[in-house]
C-alpha positions in Angstrom: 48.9 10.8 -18.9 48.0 10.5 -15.1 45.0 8.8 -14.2 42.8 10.7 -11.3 40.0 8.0 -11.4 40.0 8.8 -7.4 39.1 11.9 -7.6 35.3 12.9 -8.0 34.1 14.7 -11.1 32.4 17.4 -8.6 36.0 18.0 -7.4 38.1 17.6 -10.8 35.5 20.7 -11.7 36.8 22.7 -8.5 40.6 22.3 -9.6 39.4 23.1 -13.6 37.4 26.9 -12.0 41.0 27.2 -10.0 42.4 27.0 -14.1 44.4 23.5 -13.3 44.8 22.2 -17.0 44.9 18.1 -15.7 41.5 18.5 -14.2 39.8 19.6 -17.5 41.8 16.8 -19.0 40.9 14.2 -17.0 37.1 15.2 -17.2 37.8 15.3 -20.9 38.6 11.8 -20.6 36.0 10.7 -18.7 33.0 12.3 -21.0 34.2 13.2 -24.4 33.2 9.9 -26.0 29.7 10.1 -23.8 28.8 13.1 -25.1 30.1 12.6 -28.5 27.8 9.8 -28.9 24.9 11.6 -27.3 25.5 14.2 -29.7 26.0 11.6 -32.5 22.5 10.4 -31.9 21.0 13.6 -31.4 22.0 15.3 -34.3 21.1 12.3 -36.4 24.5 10.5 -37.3 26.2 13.5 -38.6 29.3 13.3 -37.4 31.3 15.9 -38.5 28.4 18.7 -36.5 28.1 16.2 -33.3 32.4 16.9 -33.5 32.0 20.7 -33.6 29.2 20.3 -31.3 31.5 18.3 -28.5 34.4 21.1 -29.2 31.6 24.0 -28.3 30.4 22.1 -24.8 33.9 21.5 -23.7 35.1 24.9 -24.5 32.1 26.4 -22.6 33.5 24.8 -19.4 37.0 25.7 -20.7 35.4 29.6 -21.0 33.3 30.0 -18.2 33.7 27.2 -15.7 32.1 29.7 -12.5 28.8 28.6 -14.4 29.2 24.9 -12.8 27.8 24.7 -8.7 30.5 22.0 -7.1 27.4 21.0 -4.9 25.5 19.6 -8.0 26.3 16.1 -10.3 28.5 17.0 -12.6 27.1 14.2 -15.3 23.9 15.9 -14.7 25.2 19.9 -15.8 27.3 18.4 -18.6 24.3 16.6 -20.4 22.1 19.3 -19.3 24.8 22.3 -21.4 25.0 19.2 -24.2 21.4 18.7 -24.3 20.9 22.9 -24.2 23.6 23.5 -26.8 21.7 21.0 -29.5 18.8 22.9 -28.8 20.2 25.8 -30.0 22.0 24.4 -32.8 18.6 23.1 -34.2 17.0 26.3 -33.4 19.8 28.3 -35.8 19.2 25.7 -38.3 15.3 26.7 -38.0 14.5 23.2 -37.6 11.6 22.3 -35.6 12.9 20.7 -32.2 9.8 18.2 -32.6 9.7 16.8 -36.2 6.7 15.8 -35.7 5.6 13.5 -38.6 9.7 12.8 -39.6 10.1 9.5 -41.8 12.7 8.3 -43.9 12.5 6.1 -46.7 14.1 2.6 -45.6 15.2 -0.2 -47.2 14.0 -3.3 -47.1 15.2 -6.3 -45.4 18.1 -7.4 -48.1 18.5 -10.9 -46.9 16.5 -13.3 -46.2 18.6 -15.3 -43.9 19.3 -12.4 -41.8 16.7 -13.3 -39.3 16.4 -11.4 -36.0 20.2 -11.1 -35.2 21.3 -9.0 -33.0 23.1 -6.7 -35.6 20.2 -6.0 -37.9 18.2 -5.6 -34.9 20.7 -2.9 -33.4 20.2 -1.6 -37.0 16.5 -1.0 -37.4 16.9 0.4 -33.7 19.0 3.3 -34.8 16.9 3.8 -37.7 13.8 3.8 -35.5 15.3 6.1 -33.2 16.5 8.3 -35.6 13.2 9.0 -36.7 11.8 9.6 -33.1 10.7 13.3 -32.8 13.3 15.3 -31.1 11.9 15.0 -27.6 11.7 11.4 -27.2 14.8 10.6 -29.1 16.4 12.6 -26.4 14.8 10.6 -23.3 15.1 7.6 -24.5 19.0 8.3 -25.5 19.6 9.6 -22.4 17.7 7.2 -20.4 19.1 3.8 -21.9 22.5 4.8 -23.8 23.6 7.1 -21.0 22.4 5.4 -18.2 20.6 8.5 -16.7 18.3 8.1 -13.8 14.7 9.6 -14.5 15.1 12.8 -12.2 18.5 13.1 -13.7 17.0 13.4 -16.9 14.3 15.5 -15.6 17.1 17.9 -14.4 19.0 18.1 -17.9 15.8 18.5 -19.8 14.4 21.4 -17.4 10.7 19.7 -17.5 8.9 18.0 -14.4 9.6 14.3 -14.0 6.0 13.4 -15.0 7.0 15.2 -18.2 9.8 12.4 -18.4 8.3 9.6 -17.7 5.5 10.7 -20.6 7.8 11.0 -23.1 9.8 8.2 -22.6 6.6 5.7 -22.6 6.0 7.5 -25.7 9.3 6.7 -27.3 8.9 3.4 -25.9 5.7 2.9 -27.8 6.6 4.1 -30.9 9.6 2.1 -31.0 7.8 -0.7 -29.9 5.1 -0.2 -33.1 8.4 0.3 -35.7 10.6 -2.7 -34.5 7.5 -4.8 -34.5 6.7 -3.9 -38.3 10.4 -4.9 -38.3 10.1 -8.5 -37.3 6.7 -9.0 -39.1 8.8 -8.2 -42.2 11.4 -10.5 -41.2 9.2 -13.1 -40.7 7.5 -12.9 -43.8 10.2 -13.4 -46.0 10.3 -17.0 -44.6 
């Protein structure tokens, strides 16, 4: 396949609303494993839904590409129909979009040589994300695994910045309180 890495996303989005198959393709390309994984996280490591879920977005740009304004980010819209479309999915599931209060049951650290490598830690990360509620999982995700800018975010959330910047000191927080029950464990086992 052709590569079009000169060609702007704004503009591969103007050749996929003209119905020119290579631009969807290429954008394809360029975000399917992004949102995949945004989607992965979101949805809380089910990966068979986050799949279906990717399939939707895409084929609502495939459906109804008009919807996209060429003078906007595209990176911004995408996330902002991915983030809206996981909404919805949650909402037909009658979930709560804040499960507030949501733990799991976690085991123990299995090994007490493990220490504070970098794997585990990546590990109890996930698992502390994973029970983030809804809203801050999605900041922080979108903030430090996407690589979002704040008033990016801002944008594909549809809330004020300060709103933002709440929420993600919030994850940060709570994150902060989990991991650090984390290494006190850790280093009690020593």
């Amino acid at each position: 396949m052709k590569k079009y890495t000169n060609i702007s996303d704004e503009e591969l989005m103007r050749h996929v609303q003209k119905g020119v198959e290579w631009a969807f393709n290429e954008l394809y390309q360029r975000y399917s494993q992004r949102i995949l994984y945004f989607l992965y996280k979101m949805l809380k490591q089910d990966e068979a839904k986050a799949q279906d879920l990717l399939q939707d977005v895409f084929l609502k740009i495939v459906e109804a590409p008009e919807k996209f304004d060429v003078n906007q980010s595209f990176k911004t819209w995408i996330f902002t129909v991915t983030a809206n479309h996981c909404k919805n999915y949650f909402r037909t599931q009658k979930r709560s979009i804040v499960e507030l209060g949501a733990t799991s049951s976690r085991e123990g650290i299995e090994k007490k040589d493990e220490g504070l490598n970098t794997e585990a830690f990546h590990q109890k990360l996930n698992e502390a994300l994973m029970d983030l509620p809804y809203k801050y999982r999605e900041v922080f995700i979108l903030k430090y695994k996407e690589g979002l800018q704040l008033k990016e975010i801002a944008l594909v959330m549809e809330c004020p910045l300060g709103t933002v910047k709440s929420r993600l000191s919030s994850a940060t927080k709570l994150l902060g309180k989990r991991l650090a029950q984390y290494k006190k464990d850790v280093l009690s086992n020593y």
